[in-house]
C-alpha positions in Angstrom: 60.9 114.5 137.4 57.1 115.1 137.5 55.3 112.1 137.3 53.5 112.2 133.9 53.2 109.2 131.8 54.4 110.6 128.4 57.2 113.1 127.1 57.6 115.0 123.8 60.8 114.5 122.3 62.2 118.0 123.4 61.2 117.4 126.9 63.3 114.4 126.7 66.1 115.9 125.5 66.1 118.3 127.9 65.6 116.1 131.0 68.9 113.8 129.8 70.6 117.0 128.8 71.0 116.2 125.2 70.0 117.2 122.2 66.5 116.4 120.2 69.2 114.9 117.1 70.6 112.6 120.1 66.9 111.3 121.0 65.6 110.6 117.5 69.3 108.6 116.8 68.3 106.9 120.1 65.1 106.1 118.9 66.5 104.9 115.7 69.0 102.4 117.1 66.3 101.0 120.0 67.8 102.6 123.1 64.3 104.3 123.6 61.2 103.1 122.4 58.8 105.7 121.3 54.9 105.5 121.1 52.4 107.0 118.6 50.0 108.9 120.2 47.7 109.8 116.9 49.1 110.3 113.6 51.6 113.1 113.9 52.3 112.7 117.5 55.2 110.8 118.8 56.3 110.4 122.9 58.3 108.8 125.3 56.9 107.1 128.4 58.3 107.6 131.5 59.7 104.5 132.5 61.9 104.4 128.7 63.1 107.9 130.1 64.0 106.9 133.3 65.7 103.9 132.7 68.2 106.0 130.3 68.3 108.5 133.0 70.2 105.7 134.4 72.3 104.7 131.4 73.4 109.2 131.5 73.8 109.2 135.3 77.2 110.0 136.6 80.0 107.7 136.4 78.5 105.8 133.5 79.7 106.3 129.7 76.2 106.1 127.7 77.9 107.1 124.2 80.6 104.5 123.5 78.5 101.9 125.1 75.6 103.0 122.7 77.7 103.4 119.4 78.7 100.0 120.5 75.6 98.4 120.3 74.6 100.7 117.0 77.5 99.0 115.3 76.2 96.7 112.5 77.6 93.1 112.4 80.1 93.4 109.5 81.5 96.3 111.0 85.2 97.0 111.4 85.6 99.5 114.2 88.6 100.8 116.8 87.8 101.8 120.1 90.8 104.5 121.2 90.9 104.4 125.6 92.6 106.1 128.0 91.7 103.9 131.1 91.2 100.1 131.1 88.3 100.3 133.0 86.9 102.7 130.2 87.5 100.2 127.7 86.2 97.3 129.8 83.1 99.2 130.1 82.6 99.3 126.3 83.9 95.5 125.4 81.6 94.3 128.2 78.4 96.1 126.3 79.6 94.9 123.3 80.4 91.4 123.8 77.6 90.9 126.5 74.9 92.5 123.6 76.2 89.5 121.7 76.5 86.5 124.0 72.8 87.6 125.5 70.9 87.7 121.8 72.7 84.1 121.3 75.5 85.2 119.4 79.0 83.8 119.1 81.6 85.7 120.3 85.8 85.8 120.2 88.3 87.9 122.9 91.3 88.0 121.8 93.3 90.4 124.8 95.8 90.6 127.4 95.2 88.1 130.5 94.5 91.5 132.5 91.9 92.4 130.3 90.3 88.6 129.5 89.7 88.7 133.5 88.8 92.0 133.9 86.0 91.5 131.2 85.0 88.2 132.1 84.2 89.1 135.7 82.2 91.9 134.8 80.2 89.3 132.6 79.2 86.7 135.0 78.6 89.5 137.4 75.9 90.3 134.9 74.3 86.8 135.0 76.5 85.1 132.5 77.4 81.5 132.7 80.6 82.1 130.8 82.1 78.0 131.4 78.8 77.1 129.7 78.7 78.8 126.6 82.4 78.2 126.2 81.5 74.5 126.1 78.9 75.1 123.7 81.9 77.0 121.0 79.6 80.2 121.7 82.4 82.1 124.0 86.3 81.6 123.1 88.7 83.4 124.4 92.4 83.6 123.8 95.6 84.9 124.8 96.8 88.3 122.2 100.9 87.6 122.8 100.4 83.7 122.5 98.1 83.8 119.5 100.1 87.0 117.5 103.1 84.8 118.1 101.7 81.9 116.2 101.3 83.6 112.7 104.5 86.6 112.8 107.0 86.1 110.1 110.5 87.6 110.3 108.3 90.7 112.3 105.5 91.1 110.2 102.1 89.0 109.9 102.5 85.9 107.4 98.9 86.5 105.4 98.5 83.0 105.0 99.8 82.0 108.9 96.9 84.4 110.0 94.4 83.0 107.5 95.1 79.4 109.1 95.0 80.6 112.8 92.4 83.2 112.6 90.6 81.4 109.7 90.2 78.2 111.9 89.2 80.0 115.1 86.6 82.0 113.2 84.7 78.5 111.2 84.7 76.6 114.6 83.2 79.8 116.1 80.1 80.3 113.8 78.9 77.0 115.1 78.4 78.7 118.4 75.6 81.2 116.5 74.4 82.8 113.8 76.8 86.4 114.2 79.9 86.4 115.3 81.4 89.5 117.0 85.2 90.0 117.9 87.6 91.7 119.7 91.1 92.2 119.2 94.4 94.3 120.4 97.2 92.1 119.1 97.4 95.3 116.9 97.5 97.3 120.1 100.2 95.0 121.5 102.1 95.2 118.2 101.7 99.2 118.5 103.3 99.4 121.7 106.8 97.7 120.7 106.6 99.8 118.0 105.6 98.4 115.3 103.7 100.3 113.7 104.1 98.7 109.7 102.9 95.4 111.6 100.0 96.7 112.9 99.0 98.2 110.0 99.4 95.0 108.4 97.4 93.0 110.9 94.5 95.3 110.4 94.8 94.5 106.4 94.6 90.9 107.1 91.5 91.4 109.4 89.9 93.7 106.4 91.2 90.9 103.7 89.1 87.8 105.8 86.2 89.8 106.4 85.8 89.5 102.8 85.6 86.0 103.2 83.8 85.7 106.5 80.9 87.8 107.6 82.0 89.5 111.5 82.2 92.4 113.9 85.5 93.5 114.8 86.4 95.4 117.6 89.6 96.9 117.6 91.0 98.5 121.1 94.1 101.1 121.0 95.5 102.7 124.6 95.2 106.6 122.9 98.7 107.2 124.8 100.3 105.0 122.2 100.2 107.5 119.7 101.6 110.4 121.9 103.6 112.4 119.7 104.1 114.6 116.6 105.9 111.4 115.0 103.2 109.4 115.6 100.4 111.6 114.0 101.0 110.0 110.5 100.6 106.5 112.2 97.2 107.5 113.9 95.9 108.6 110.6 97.2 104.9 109.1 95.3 103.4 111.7 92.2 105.3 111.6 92.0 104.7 107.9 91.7 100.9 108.1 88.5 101.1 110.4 84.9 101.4 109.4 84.0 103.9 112.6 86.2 105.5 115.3 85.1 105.8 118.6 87.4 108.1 120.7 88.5 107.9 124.0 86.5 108.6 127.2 87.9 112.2 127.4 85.4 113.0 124.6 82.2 111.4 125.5 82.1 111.4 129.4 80.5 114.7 128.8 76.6 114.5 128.8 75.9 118.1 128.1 76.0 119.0 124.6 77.4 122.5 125.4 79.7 120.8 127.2 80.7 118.1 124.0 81.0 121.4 121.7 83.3 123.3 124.1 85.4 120.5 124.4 85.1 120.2 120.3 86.2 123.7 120.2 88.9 123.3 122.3 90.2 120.3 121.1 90.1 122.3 117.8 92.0 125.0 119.1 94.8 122.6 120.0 94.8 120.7 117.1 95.1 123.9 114.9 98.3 125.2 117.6 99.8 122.2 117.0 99.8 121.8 113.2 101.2 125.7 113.5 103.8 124.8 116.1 104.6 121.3 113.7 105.1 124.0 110.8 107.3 126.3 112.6 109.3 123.1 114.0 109.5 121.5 110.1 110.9 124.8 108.7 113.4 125.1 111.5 114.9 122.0 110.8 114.6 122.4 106.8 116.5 125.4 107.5 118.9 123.7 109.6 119.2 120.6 106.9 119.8 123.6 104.2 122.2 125.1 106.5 124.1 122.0 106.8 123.9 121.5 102.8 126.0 124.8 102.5 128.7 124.4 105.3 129.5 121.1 103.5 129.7 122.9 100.1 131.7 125.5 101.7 134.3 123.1 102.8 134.7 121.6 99.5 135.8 125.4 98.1 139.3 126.4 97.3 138.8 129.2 95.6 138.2 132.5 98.0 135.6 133.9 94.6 133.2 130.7 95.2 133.2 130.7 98.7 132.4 134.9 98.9 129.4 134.1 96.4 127.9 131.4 98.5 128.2 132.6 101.5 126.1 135.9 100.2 123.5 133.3 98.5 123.1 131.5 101.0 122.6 134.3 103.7 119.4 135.4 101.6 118.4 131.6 101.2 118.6 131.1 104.8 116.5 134.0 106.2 114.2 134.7 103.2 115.0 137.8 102.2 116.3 139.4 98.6 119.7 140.9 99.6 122.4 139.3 101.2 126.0 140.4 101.6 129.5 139.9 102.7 131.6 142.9 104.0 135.6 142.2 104.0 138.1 144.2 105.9 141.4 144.8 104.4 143.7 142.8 106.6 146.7 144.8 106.3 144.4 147.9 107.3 141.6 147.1 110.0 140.3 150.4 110.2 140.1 151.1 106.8 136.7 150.7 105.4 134.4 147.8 104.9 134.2 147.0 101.2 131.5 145.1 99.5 133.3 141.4 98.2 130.5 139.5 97.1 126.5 140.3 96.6 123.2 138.4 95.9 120.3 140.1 94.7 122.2 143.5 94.4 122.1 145.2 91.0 126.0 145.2 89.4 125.9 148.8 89.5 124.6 149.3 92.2 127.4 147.1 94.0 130.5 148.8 92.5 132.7 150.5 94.9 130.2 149.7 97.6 131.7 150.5 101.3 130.7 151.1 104.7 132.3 153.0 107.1 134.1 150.6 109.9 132.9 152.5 113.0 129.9 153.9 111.9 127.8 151.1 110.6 125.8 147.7 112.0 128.8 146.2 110.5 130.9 147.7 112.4 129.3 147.8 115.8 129.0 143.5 114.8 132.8 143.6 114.7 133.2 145.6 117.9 130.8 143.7 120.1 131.5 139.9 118.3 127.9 139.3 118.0 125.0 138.8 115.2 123.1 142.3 115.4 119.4 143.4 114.3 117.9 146.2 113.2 114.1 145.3 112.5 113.5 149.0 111.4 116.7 150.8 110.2 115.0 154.3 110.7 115.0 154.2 114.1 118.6 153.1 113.7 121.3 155.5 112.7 124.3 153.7 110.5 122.4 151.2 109.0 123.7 152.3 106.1 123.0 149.5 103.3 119.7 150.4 102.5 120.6 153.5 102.1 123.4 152.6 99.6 121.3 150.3 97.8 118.1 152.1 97.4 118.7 155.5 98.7 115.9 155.4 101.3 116.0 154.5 104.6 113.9 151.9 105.2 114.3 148.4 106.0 115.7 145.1 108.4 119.2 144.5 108.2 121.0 141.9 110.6 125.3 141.6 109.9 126.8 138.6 111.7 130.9 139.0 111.9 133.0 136.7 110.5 135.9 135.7 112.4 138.5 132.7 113.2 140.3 133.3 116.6 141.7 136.5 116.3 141.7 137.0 112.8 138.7 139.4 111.3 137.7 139.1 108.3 134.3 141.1 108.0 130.6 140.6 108.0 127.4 138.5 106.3 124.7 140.6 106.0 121.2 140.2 105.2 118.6 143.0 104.1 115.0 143.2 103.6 113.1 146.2 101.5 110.4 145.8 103.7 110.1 146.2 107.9 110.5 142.7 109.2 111.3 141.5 112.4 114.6 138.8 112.9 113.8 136.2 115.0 116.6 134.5 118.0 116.5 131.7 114.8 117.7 133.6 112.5 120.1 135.1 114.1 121.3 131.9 115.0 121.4 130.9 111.5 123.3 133.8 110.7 126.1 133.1 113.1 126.1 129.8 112.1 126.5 130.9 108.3 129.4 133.3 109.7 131.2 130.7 111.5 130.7 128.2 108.3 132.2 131.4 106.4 135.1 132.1 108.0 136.4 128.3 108.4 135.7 128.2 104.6 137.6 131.6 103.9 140.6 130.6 106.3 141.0 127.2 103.9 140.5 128.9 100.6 143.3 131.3 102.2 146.0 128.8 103.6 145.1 126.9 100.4 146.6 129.8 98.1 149.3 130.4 100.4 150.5 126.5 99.8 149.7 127.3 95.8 151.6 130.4 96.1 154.5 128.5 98.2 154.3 125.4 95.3 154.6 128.4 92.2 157.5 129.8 94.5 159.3 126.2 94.5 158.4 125.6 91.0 160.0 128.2 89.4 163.5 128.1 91.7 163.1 124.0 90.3 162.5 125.6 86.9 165.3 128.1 87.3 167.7 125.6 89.0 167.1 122.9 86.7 167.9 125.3 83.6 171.1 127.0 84.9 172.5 123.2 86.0 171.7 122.3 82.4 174.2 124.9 81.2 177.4 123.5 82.9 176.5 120.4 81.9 176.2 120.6 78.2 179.2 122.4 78.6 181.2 119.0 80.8 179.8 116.9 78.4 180.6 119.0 75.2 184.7 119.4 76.2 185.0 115.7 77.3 183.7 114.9 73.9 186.2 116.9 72.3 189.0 115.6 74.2 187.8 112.0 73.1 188.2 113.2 69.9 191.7 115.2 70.4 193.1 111.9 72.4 192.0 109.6 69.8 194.2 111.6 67.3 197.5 111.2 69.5 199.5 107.9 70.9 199.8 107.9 74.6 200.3 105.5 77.2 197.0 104.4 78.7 194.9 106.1 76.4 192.4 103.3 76.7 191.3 103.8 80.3 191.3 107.7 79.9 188.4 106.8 76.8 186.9 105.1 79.4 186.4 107.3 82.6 185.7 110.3 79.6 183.4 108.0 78.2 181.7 107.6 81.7 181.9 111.4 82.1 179.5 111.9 78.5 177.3 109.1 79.9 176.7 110.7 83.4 176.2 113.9 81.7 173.4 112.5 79.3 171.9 110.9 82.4 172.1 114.0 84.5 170.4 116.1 81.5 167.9 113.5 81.0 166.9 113.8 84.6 166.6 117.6 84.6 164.9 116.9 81.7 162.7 114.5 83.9 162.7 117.6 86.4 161.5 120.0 84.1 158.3 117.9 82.8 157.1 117.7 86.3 157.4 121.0 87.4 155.5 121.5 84.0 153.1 118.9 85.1 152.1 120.2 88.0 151.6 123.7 86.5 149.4 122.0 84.3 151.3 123.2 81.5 152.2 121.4 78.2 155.5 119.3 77.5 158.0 120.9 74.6 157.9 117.6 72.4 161.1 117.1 70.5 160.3 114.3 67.6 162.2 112.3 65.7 162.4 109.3 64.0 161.8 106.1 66.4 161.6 102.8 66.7 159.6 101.0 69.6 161.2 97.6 68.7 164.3 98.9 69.6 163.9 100.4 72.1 161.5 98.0 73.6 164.5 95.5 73.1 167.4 97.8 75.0 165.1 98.5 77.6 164.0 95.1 78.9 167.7 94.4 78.5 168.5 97.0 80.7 165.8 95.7 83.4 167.0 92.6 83.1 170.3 93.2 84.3 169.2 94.1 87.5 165.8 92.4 87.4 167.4 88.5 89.4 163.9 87.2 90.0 162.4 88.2 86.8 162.1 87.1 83.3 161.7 89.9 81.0 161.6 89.6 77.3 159.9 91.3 74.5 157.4 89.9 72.0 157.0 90.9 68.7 156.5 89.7 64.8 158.1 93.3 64.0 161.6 94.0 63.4 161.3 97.7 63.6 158.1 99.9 63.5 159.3 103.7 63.9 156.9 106.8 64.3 157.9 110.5 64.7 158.1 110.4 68.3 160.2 112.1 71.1 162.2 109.2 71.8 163.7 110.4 75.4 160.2 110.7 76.5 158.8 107.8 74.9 162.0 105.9 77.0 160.7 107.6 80.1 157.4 106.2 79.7 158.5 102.2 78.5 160.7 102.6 81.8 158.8 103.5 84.0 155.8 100.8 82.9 159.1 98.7 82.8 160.1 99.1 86.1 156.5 99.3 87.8 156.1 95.5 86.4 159.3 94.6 88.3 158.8 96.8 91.7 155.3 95.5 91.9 156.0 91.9 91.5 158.1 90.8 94.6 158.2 87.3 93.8 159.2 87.5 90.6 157.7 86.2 87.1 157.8 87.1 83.8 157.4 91.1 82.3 156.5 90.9 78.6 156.7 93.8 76.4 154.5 93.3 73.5 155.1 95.8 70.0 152.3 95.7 67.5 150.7 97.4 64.3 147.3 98.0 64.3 145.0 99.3 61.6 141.5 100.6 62.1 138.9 99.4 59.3 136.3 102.3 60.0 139.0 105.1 59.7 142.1 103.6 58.5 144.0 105.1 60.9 147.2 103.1 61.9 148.9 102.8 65.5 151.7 101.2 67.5 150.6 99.1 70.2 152.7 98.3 73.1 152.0 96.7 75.8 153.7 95.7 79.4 152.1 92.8 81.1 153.8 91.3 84.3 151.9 88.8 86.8 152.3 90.7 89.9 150.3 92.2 92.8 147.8 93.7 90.4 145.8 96.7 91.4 141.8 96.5 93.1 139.1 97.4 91.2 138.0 100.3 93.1 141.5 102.0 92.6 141.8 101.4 88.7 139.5 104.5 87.6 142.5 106.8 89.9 145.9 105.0 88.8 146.6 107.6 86.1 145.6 110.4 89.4 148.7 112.7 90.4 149.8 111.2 93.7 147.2 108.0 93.6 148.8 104.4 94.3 147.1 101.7 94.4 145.9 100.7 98.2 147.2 97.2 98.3 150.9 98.7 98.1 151.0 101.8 100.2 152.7 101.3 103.3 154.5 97.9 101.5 156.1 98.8 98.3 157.8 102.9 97.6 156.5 104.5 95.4 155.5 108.8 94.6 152.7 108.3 92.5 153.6 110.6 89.8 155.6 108.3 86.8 151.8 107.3 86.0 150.5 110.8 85.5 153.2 112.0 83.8 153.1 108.6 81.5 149.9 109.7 80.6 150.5 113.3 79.7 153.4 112.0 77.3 151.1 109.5 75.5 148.7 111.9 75.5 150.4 115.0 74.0 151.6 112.3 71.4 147.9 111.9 70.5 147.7 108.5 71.8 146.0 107.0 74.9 147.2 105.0 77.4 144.9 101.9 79.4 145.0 99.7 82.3 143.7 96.2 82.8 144.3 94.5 85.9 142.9 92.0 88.7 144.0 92.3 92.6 146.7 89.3 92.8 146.5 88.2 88.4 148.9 91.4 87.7 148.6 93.9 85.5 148.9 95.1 81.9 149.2 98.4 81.1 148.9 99.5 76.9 150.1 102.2 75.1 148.7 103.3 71.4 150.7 105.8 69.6 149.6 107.5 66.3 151.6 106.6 63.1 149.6 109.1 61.3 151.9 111.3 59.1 150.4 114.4 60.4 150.5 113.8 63.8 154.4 113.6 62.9 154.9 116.7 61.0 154.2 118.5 64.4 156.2 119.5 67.2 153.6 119.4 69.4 151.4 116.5 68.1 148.1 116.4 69.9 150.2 118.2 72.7 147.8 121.5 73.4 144.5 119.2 72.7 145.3 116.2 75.4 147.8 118.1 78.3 144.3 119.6 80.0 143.2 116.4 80.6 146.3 115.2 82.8 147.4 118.0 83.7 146.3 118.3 87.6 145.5 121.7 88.9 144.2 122.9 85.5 140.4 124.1 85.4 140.1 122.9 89.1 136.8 122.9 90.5 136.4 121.9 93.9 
């Protein structure tokens, strides 16, 4: 440097190869002292610029050290480091600044870093043991100290105030500022805990309103390595006064240097947000994707799988059109035609095919692979835009759909406009195909069973009809045979009464359960009951029926209770039976050590309509039936899960209960406690209009038990 005594602030700059901004801000803070040399004249001498040549020469970090120092004392700043001798550097400028001017000062760090800075310290002419005595130095372990004031993982606020509170008043004896430095945050960071960091730096900002410090924060910038972590870094960041970065971005003295590095670090940042983009979409598309194969699984019906798989093929890869293709099983070289469409006009999509060896649907089939065509008119038998739109142009990609060695046909998705398919969503695509064809092979076995169950259901129909007709017929000539015997004298005419007696009764029986036979088949058609009504009384029957269950009922008490002697209704009394039996004989299966079943028949009268209904109820003190099965009980094939496995049972007599109340107009309920039993209530309508039908409230309430009616998956 030549030896002159003063320098402009330009020359300055450009022997310490920074800018005139970075002089003046310099000058401002008291890292050069400038002298006025007449009014408008302002310069450096050459000893100030030579001892910051010093501070700039290599292997030294000027910047940090001097934002450091520029910090005011209520400042709340984070130092970010990438080496420990880097941050060493800094704290040792920042606590030595303090401890020289007679300040007090606090370390709270690692035992690596306590001895690492205080070394550097006395090296500097320090007496460290001497202004410890005097409270002016303290220093304190970051794990040890943290420990003291975490609660269930995250800082207690008023823990920290007593601990941190307590260090901070005894310090301020030691001088009038107080500067610290922390990294229990940093050590908080690094297990990965990031909410408890966060929280630590509140509680710093919430006692700096109570007490007037610096606070240096210190963060290893490898901590926050990943796209995960960016949201963190911003968290952190926010809770700070100032950031200083890490030594990667100030070790550069050259300001062309700083602003190529700035540019760069730009570039990076601005790849990464695109790359974070792409990586977000990908797994939105992947989260949607995963959305419709469940939905997919849930469909029965081969109509609702066909449309979703065409919407979703358009959802997935952001075009208008999508499309599924089916081949006719029975003929795999006949043409493909078009079985569901999105965003295809209705017209446009009648009678839509394509030809099976001359299209991209096609050559998908042939080669078992997702195919693209970015530009269909430099590809001949793309022919969907061309049905479509009549022109040429376009993307198409078709991805077959197939399950082992069963075709089915293609998903395909268009675009109007020349676009280019990436590997992704092609991927997608196959993945949509594969969704497509598990879906289209349930929805397919699924109407083979239905078809298989309308099959059985009909021969049960069939059977049950033409065994009816041989029966009416036993039981109509042993009734008039009763009657012929009766007429004549014969030895051992009593016992013949009998056994033709016991022929009429198993006849009944037997047409009573084809009878039975016949209402299921109906109820799993989903198909109304034929009610027959007639004049009944629940008291009596009530009272035969707990008579009968009684008989073969050892263990159980069963009785009816009632103030009534008869309340009748136009019911269909076999019907009506089946239902009392079978809540009958529920309250003795499911109580296996025995008890009483009571059967209680009342009249009830509503005061807001006036409406009248029998009541009867079957309460027995059995297993009883878990609350989370009670909204199913009246399900086809549902039994409760604290019997299967221990007590028989087909889980049917409950669902067909319910469509017999039900087509009576009535409603039937269920209260019950897991080991308290169980009472199950039946109202019936005494309404004389219910009773002048046939059907009562048949056609209104048999869609609401009937299973397999209106299904939607």
């Amino acid at each position: 440097m030549p030896e002159r005594d003063y320098y402009t602030i330009a020359e300055a700059a450009t022997v310490l190869r920074v800018s005139r901004v970075t002089i003046w801000r310099w000058l401002k803070a008291g890292r050069l002292t400038a002298v006025r040399l007449g009014d408008r004249v302002t310069r450096i001498r050459r000893e100030d610029l030579e001892q910051a040549m010093t501070r700039v020469s290599p292997g030294r970090r000027l910047e940090p050290q001097l934002q450091a120092r520029d910090l005011s004392d209520a400042a709340h700043f984070v130092q970010f480091y990438e080496t420990d001798a880097f941050l060493l550097d800094t704290l040792t400028d920042y606590i030595g600044t303090a401890l020289r001017n007679g300040d007090a000062a606090i370390v709270v760090a690692t035992a690596d870093h306590r001895e690492g800075l205080e070394a550097r310290l006395e090296s500097s002419g320090i007496d460290l043991p001497q202004l410890s005595a005097r409270g002016q130095y303290t220093a304190l372990d970051a794990a040890e100290t943290l420990a003291s004031f975490m609660v269930d993982g995250l800082p207690g606020s008023q823990r920290f105030e007593e601990v941190i509170g307590g260090v901070l008043t005894r310090a301020m004896h030691g001088g009038p500022r107080l500067r610290i430095f922390g990294e229990m945050v940093a050590l908080l960071a690094a297990e990965g805990m990031h909410a408890a960091a966060l929280r630590l730096e509140q509680l710093w900002n919430e006692l700096r309103q109570v007490h007037t410090f610096s606070l240096m924060c210190g963060y290893p910038i490898d901590g926050f390595d990943g796209e995960e972590l960016t949201e963190v870094l911003a968290e952190v960041c926010a809770e700070h006064i100032r950031i200083l970065p890490s030594e990667g971005c100030t070790d550069l003295p050259d300001p062309e240097d700083r602003l190529r590095a700035i540019t760069d670090l730009q570039h990076r940042a601005r790849s990464l947000e695109a790359e974070i983009a792409k990586r977000q979409q990908a797994e939105e598309r992947i989260r949607r994707l995963q959305e419709i194969t469940g939905h997919l699984s849930r469909y029965l019906e081969t109509d609702q799988v066909l449309a979703s798989i065409a919407r979703s093929a358009a959802d997935l890869l952001q075009v208008p059109v999508g499309a599924v293709f089916l081949l006719d099983r029975r003929a795999p070289d006949a043409d493909f035609t078009l079985a569901a469409a999105y965003g295809i006009d209705e017209a446009d999509a009648r009678d839509l095919r394509l030809p099976r060896h001359a299209s991209l649907a096609g050559r998908a089939i042939d080669q078992g692979q997702t195919l693209v065509v970015d530009d269909v008119r430099q590809t001949p038998g793309t022919a969907l835009p061309a049905l479509l739109t009549g022109e040429t142009a376009g993307s198409e990609i078709a991805a077959p759909i197939t399950a082992g060695t069963q075709t089915f046909g293609v998903v395909k998705a268009f675009s109007a406009m020349v676009r280019r398919f990436s590997p992704d969503d092609a991927s997608l695509l196959s993945a949509l195909a594969a969704a497509a064809a598990a879906a289209l092979t349930n929805a397919q076995l699924y109407h083979e069973a239905q078809e298989a169950v309308r099959v059985r259901d009909e021969f049960l129909s069939a059977a049950a009809h033409d065994l009816k007709t041989p029966l009416t017929v036993v039981k109509g000539v042993s009734q008039l045979v009763q009657r012929q015997l009766i007429r004549t004298e014969m030895q051992g005419l009593e016992r013949l009464l009998e056994g033709l007696a016991t022929i009429n009764e198993t006849a009944t029986k037997m047409g009573e359960q084809l009878d039975e036979l016949l209402d299921l088949t109906r109820l799993q058609a989903g198909q109304p009951l034929e009610l027959r009504r007639q004049p009944t009384d629940c008291v009596d029957l009530a009272r035969r029926l707990t008579a009968e269950q009684q008989q073969v009922a050892e263990r159980h008490q069963v009785r009816v209770e009632t103030s009534l002697q008869e309340l009748a209704g136009i019911w269909d009394a076999v019907r009506l039976r089946r239902v009392l039996d079978n809540l009958l004989s529920n309250a003795v299966k499911y109580s296996p050590a025995g008890g009483e079943v009571v059967v209680t028949v009342e009249r009830e009268r509503e005061d807001s309509t006036g409406d009248e209904w029998a009541v009867l109820s079957v309460r027995d003190q059995g297993l009883g039936i878990p609350a989370a099965d009670l909204p199913h009980i009246f399900k086809r094939f549902r039994r409760a899960t604290n019997v299967e496995g221990r007590i028989g049972g087909t889980g049917i007599g409950l669902t067909s209960a319910r469509q017999i109340v039900e087509q009576h107009g009535g409603a039937i309920a269920v209260e019950s406690e897991e080991g308290a039993g169980s009472t199950f209530t039946v109202r019936l309508p005494l309404a004389s209009e219910t009773a002048g039908s046939r059907d009562g409230a048949g056609a209104r309430g048999s869609a609401r038990c009937g299973p397999g009616v209106n299904w939607t998956p």
